[in-house]
N, C-alpha and C positions, 0 to 999 in steps of 0.2 A: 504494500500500500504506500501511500504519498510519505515522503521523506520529510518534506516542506513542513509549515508550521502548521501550529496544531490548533483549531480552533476550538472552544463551549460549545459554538452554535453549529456544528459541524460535523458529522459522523460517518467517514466513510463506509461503505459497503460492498459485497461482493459485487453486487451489480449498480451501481451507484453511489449515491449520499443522503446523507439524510440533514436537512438544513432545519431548524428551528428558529421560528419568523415569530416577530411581533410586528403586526401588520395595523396602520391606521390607516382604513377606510374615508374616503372625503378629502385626502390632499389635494394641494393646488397643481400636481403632476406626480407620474407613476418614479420612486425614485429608492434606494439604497441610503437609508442615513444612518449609517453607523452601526454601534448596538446598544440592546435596551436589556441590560443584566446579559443571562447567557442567551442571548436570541439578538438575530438581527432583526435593526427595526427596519420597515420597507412600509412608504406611506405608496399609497392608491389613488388614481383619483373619482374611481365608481365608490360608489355609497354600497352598504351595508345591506343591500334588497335582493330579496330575490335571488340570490345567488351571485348576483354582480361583481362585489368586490375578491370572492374565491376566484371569478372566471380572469377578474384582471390580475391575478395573484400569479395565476399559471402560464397568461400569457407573458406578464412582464418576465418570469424568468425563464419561462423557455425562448427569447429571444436576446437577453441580456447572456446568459450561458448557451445559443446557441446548439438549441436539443428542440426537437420534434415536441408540441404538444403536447403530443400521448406519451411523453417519455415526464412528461410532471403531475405527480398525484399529490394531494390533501391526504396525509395515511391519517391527520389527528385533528380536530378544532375548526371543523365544517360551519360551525356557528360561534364561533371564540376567535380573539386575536390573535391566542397565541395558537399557533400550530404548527405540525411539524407535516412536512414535505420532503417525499422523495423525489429526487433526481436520478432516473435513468440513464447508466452512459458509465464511459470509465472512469473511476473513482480518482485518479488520477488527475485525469484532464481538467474534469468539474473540480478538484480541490484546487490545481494551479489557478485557472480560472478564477475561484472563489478569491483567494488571495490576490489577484491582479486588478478584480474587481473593488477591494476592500482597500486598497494600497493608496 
């Protein structure tokens, strides 16, 4: 697995990662700010309806890491901010990534 550094919010996996968000719904743009304890915060700019802000959750990161849609799931907190998300794909790439992104 990744040599690189080691994040709280961040678990790699045989088949992926598993990233742990703290997600505010209603930003003024979809964005990466930091972190909020062991979890990254990641403001949205869809509202908390209907599903909206999960759908902009997965698309912000499968485009920001570069992974197919169907490679980002909700595994935890469907209706909570915090939740946890796997990233399909090599654990690897996604953790260097992760780190480049954070940097």
């Amino acid at each position: 697995m990744n040599e690189g550094k080691i994040f709280p919010f961040a678990k790699p996996q045989d088949n992926g990662i598993l990233l742990f968000l703290h997600v505010q719904p209603g930003g003024s743009r979809d964005e990466l700010c930091g972190t909020h304890g062991d979890s990254i915060k990641l403001k949205v700019r869809a509202r908390a309806v209907e599903g909206a802000a999960n759908q902009a959750v997965r698309d912000f990161l499968a485009k920001i890491f570069k992974v197919p849609k169907s490679s980002v799931t909700i595994v935890k907190g469907e209706t909570s901010r915090e939740k946890t998300i796997h990233l399909r794909g090599s654990a690897d790439d996604l953790m260097n990534q992760l780190s480049d992104l954070l940097a």
